[in-house]
C-alpha positions as CSV (number, residue, x, y, z in Angstrom):
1,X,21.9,-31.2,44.6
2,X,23.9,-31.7,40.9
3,X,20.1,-31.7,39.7
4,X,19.0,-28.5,41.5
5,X,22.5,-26.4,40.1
6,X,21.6,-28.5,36.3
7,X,18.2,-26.2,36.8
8,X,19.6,-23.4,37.7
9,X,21.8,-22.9,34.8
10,X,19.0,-24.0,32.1
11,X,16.9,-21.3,34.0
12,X,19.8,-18.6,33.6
13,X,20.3,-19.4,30.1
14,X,16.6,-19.2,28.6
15,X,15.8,-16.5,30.9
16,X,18.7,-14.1,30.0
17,X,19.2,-14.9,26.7
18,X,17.6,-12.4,24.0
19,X,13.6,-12.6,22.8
20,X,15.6,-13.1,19.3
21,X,17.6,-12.0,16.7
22,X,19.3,-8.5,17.4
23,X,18.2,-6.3,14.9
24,X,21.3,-6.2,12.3
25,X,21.8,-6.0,8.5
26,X,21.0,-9.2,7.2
27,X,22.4,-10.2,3.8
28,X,19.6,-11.0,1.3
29,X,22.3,-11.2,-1.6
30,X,25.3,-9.3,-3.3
31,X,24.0,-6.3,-3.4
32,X,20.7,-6.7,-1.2
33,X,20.5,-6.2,2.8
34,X,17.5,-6.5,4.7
35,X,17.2,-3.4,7.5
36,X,14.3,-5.1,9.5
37,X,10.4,-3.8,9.1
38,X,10.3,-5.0,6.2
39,X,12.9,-2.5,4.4
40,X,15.6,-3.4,2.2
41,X,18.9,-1.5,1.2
42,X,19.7,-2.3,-2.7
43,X,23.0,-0.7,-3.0
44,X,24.0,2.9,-3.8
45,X,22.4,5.7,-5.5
46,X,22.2,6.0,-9.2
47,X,25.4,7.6,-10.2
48,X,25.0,11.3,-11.3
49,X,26.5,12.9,-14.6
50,X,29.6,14.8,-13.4
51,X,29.4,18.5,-14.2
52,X,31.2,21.8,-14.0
53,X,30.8,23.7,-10.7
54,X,32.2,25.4,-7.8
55,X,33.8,23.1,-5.1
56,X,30.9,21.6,-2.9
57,X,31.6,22.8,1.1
58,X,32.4,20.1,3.3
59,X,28.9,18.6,4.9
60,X,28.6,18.9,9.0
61,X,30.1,15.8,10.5
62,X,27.7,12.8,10.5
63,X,25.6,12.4,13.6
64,X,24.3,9.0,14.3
65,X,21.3,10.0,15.7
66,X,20.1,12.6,13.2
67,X,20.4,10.0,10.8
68,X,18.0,7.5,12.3
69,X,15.6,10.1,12.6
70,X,12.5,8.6,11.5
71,X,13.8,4.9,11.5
72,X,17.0,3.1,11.5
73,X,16.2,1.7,7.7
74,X,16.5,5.6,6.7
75,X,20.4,5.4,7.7
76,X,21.9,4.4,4.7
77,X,23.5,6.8,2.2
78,X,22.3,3.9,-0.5
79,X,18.9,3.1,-1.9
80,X,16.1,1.8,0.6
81,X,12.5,0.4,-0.3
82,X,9.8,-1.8,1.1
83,X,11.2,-5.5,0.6
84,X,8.5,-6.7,-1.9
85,X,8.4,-3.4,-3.8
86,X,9.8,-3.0,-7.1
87,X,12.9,-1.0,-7.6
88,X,12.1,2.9,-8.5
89,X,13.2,4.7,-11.4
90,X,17.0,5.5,-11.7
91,X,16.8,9.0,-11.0
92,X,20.2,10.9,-11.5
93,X,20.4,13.0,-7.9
94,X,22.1,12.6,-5.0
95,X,19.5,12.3,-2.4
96,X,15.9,11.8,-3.1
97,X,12.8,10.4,-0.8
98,X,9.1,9.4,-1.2
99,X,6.5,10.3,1.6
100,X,2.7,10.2,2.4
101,X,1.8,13.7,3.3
102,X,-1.4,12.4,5.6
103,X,0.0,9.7,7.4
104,X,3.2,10.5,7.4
105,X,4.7,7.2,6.1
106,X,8.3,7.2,4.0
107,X,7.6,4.9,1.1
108,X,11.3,4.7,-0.2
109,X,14.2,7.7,-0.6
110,X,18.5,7.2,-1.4
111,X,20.4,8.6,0.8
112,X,17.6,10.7,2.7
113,X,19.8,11.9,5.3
114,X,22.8,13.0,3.3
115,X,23.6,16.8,3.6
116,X,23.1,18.2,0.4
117,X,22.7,22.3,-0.4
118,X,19.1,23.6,-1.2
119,X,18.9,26.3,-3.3
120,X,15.2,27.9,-4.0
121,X,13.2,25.2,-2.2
122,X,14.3,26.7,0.7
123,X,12.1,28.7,0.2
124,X,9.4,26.1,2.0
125,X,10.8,27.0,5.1
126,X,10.5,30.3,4.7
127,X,6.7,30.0,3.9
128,X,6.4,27.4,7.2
129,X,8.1,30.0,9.3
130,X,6.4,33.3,8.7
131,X,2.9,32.4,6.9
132,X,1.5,32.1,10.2
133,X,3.1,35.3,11.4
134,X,2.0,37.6,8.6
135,X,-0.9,39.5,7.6
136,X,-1.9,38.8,3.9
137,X,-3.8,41.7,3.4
138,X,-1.6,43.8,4.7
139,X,0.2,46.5,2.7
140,X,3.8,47.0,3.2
141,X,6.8,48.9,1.4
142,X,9.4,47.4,-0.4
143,X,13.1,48.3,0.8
144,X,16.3,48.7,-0.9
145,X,17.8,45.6,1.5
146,X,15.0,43.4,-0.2
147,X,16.4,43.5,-3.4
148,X,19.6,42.8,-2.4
149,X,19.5,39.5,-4.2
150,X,22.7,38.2,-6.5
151,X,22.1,39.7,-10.3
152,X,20.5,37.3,-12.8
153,X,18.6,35.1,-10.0
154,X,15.2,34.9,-9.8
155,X,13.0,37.4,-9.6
156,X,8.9,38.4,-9.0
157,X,9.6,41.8,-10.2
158,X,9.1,43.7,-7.1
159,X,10.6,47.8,-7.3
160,X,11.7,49.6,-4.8
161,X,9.3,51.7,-3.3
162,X,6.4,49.7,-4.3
163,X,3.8,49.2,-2.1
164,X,2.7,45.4,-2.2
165,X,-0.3,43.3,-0.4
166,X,1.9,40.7,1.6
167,X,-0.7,38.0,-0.3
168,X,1.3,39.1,-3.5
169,X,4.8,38.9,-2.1
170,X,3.9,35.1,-1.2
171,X,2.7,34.5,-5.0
172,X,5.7,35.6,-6.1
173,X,8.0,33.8,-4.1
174,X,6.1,30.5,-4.8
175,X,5.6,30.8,-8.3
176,X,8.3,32.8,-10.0
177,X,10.7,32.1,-6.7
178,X,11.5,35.6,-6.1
179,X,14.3,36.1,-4.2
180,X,13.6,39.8,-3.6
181,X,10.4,38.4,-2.0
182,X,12.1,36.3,0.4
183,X,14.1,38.7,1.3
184,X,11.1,41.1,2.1
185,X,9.3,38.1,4.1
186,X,11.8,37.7,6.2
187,X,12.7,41.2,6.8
188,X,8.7,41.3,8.1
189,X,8.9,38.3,10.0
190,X,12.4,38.9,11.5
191,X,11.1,41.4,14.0
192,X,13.5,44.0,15.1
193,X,16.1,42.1,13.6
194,X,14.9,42.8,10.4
195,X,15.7,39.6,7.5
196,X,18.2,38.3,9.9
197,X,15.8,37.4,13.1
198,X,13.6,36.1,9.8
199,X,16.8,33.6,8.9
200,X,16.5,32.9,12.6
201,X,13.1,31.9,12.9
202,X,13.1,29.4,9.5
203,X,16.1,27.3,11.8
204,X,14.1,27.3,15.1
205,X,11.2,26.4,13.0
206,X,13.0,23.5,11.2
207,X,14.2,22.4,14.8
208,X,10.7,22.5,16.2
209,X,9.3,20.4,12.8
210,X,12.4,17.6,13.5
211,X,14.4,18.9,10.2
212,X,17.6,18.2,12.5
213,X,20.3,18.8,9.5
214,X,18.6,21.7,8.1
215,X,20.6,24.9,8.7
216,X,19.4,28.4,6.8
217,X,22.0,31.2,5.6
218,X,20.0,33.1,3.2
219,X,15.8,33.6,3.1
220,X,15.9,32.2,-0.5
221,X,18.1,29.8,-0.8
222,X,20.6,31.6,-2.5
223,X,24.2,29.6,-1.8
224,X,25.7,31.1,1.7
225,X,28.4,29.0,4.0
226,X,27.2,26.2,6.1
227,X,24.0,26.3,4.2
228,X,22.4,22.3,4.3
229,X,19.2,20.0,4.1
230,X,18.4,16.8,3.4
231,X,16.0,15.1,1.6
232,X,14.1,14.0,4.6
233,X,14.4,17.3,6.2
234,X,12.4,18.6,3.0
235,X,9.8,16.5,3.5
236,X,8.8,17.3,7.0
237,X,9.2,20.9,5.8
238,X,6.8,20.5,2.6
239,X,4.4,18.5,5.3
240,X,3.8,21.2,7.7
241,X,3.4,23.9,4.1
242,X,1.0,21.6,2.7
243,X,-1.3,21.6,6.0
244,X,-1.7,25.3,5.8
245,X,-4.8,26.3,3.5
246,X,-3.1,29.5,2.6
247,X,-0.1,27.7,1.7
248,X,-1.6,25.0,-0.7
249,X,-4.2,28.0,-2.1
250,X,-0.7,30.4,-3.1
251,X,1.6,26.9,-4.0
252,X,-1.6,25.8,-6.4
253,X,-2.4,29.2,-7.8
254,X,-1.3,28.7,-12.1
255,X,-1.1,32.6,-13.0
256,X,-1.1,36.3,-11.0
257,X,-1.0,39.7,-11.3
258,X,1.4,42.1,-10.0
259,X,-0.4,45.8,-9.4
260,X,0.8,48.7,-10.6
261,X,2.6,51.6,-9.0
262,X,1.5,54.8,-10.3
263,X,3.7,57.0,-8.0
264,X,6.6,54.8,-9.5
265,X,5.1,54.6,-13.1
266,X,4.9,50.7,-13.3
267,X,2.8,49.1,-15.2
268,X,0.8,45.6,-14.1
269,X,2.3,42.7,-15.3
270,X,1.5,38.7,-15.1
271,X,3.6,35.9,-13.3
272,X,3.0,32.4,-14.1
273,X,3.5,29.1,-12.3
274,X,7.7,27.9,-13.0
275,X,6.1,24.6,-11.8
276,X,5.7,21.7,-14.5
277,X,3.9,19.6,-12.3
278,X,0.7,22.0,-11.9
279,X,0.3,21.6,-15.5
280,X,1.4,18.4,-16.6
281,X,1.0,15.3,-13.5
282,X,-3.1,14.7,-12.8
283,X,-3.6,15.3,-9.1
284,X,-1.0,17.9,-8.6
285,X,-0.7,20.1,-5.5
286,X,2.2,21.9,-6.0
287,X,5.9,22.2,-4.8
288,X,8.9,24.1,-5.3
289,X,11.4,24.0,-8.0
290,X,15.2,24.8,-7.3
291,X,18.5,25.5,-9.2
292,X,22.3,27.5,-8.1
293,X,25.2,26.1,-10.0
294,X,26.4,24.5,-6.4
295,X,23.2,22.7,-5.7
296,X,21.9,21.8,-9.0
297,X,18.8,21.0,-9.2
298,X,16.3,20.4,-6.2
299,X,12.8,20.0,-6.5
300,X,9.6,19.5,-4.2
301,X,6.6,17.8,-5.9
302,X,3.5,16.8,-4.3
303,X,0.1,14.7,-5.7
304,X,-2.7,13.1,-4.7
305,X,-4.7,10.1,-6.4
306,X,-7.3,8.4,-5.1
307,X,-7.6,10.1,-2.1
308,X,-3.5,9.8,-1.4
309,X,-1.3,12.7,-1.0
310,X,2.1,12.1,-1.5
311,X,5.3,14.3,-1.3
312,X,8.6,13.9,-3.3
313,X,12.0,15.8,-2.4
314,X,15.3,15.7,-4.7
315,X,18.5,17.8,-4.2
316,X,21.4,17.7,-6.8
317,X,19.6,16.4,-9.4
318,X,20.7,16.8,-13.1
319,X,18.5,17.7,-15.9
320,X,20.2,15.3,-18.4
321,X,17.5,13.3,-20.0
322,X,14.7,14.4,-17.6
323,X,14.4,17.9,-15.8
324,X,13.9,17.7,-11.7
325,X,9.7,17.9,-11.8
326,X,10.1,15.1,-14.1
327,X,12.2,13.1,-11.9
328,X,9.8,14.2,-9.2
329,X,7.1,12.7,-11.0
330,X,8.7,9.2,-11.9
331,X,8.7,9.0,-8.2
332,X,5.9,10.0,-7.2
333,X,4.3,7.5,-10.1
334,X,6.4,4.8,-8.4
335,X,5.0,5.7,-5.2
336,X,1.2,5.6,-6.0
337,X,2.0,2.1,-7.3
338,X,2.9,0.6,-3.7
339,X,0.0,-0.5,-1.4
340,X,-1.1,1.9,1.0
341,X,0.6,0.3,4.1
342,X,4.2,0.1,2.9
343,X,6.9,1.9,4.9
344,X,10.5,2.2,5.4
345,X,10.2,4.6,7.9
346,X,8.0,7.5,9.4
347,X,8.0,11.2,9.3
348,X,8.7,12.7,12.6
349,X,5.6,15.2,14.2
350,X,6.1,19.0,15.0
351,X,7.7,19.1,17.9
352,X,8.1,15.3,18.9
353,X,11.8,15.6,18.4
354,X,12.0,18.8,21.0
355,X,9.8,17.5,23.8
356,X,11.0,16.3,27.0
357,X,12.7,13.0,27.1
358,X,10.6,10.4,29.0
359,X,12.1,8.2,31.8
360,X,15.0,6.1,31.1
361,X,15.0,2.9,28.9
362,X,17.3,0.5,27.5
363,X,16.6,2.0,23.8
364,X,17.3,6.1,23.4
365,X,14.2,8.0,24.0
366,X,15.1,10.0,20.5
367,X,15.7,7.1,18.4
368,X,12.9,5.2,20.1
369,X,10.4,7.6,19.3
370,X,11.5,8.6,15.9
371,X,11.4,5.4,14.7
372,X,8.0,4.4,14.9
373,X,8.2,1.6,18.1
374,X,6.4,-1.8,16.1
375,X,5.4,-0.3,13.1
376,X,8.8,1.0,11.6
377,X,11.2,-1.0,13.5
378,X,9.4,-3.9,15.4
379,X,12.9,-5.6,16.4
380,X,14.0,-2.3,17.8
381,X,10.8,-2.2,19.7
382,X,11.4,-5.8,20.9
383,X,14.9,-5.3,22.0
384,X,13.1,-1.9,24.0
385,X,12.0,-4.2,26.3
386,X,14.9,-6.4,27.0
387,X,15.6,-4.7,30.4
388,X,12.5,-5.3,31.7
389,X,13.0,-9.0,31.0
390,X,16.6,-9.0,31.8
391,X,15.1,-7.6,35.3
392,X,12.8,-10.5,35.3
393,X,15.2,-12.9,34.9
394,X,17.5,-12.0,37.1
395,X,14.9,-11.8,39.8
396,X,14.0,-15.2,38.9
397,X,17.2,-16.5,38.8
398,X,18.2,-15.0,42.3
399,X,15.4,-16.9,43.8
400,X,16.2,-20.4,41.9
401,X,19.7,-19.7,43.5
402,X,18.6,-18.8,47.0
403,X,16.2,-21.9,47.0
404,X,19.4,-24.1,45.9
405,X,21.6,-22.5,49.0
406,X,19.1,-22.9,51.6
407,X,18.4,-26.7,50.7
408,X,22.3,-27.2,50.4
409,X,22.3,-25.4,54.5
410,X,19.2,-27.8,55.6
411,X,21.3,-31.2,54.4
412,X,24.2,-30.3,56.1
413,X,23.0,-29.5,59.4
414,X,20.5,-32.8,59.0
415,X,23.9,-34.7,58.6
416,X,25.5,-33.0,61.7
417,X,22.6,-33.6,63.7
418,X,22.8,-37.5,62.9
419,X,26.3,-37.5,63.0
């Protein structure tokens, strides 16, 4: 009997104890903490230089979830990198992150799901959004709303009037980052609603591609009220430009011309490339360069070598002792030197974020999912399937039990019956 209940207990205490270690921040030293898969948080950002400009907005309240997006190791407002990888360069921004554009793989980042303003490469979403709506070769009229744009900004050139191919609008938006031309792309791809059902489409498309804390104000990027990204939110953006031909044709394209407009008297004229990269990283795709005085500088690089393609994203960086394409390219140096299976985490697909939840586990379908299940978090995937094994166990363990009861019933009526 004593034996029997001795067996019992053993048996509920392997069986419904856990298949290991719960998947917590381990502490690897003073300023090192392990995240599991591999991933390791090395304390926070570089500090940035402090500078004159108008009072940042308050960010939307932190949402647990939208920060996990893509793997609990990307949850950190601090510095995160493949355990045996070396440290990247101190870059001075707020929010940076390092991704392979094929596979989808984040390689390293700081703070990549801290809100953070987005000035012109905002402008990425813009192109994701409408490129496959709009007719390149079609000719359309430039309106007095489309230059609408705050004096001094940037600017393609376009005059009221004019009569443009849309091909050109998109070459001026993605190498001079005309404002006036986001302004007209939307107001083409907005529908009835003109540039404001254009605004709407960029934020259901950054929904659809995961970007969950990416909110659009203005086509260009221009500052407006509860404007936001974040660093990772770029990177799933500059992913779904990059896997558009058109897009990586215009993004790639060094100079242009502008036509003329006899009936206006305008002459042709020349735009150039504002992006460094093009002309001074080997490999480069292309990007998007940024600036207001309340984002600083942002910057989208991307590169391929040896048959890589990588993305970097930075937002409030400071041009102190090296402009934003050259902070872009540090990192993207940094990431060519890791081996080809390092990860801290995973870019999310189109849609995967949006599509119905499957059936109920003991892990959150969203988080699950996002997260990679072995590859990016293997002790999240572990503890996934606790229930089932809790379910085991208790099965088992009722059955141990019930065997124990129905012995204990059989002795005692044996006694009565000799008694």
């Amino acid at each position: 009997m004593r034996a029997c209940s001795r067996i019992v207990a053993v048996l509920a205490a392997v069986l419904l104890s856990p298949a290991g270690p719960p998947a917590v921040a381990t502490p690897a030293g003073p300023a090192t903490t392990a995240t599991g898969a591999g991933a390791i948080t090395t304390g926070p950002c570089p500090p940035v230089p402090s500078v004159s400009r108008p009072p940042r907005p308050a960010p939307p309240r932190a949402d647990p979830a939208q920060r996990a997006v893509g793997g609990a190791a990307l949850a950190t407002a601090g510095l995160v990198r493949p355990a045996r990888a070396p440290a990247p360069p101190a870059v001075p921004a707020t929010s940076w992150l390092v991704a392979d554009l094929d596979s989808g793989a984040v390689l390293g980042g700081c703070g990549p799901h801290e809100y953070a303003t987005p000035a012109s490469v905002q402008k990425l979403l813009l192109a994701a959004a409408m490129l496959p709506k709009l007719d390149p070769r079609q000719v359309v009229t430039v309106t007095p709303e489309d230059l609408d744009v705050e004096p001094g900004s940037s600017a393609m050139g376009l005059v009221e009037g004019g009569r443009y191919r849309i091909e050109t609008i998109w070459l001026g938006l993605l190498l001079k980052s005309g404002n006036e031309a986001a302004n007209a792309l939307a107001r083409l791809g907005g529908g009835p609603d003109g540039q404001a059902g254009g605004v709407r489409a960029m934020n259901a498309e950054a929904q659809r591609l995961g970007a969950l804390q990416t909110h659009a104000v203005t086509p260009s990027g221009l500052d407006g009220p509860g404007q936001f990204t974040s660093a990772y939110d770029l990177a799933l953006i500059a992913r779904a430009c990059f896997a558009d031909p058109a897009f990586r044709r215009y993004d790639a394209t060094l100079a242009a011309v502008v036509p003329a407009q006899p009936a206006l008297r305008e002459k042709a004229f020349q735009i150039q490339n504002d992006n460094q990269l093009l002309y001074r990283y080997p490999g480069a795709l292309g990007g998007k360069t940024g600036y207001t005085d309340l984002a600083r500088h942002t910057y989208v690089g991307a590169a391929e070598r040896n048959g890589r393609r990588l993305v970097v994203t930075l937002l409030g960086a400071e041009a102190t002792e090296r402009r934003g394409w050259e902070q872009g390219a540090a990192l993207l140096d940094w990431g060519f030197s890791l081996p080809r299976d390092a990860a801290v985490g995973r870019l999310v697909r189109p849609g995967e974020l949006a599509s119905p939840p499957p059936a109920p586990t003991a892990t959150p379908p969203a988080l699950a999912e996002a997260g990679g299940p072995a590859r990016v978090d293997p002790l999240g995937d572990r503890w996934a399937r606790t229930a089932p094994l809790a379910g085991a166990a208790s099965a088992l363990l009722g059955a141990a039990v019930a065997g124990v009861l129905i012995g204990r019933r059989r002795r005692r009526a044996a006694a009565r019956r000799r008694a």
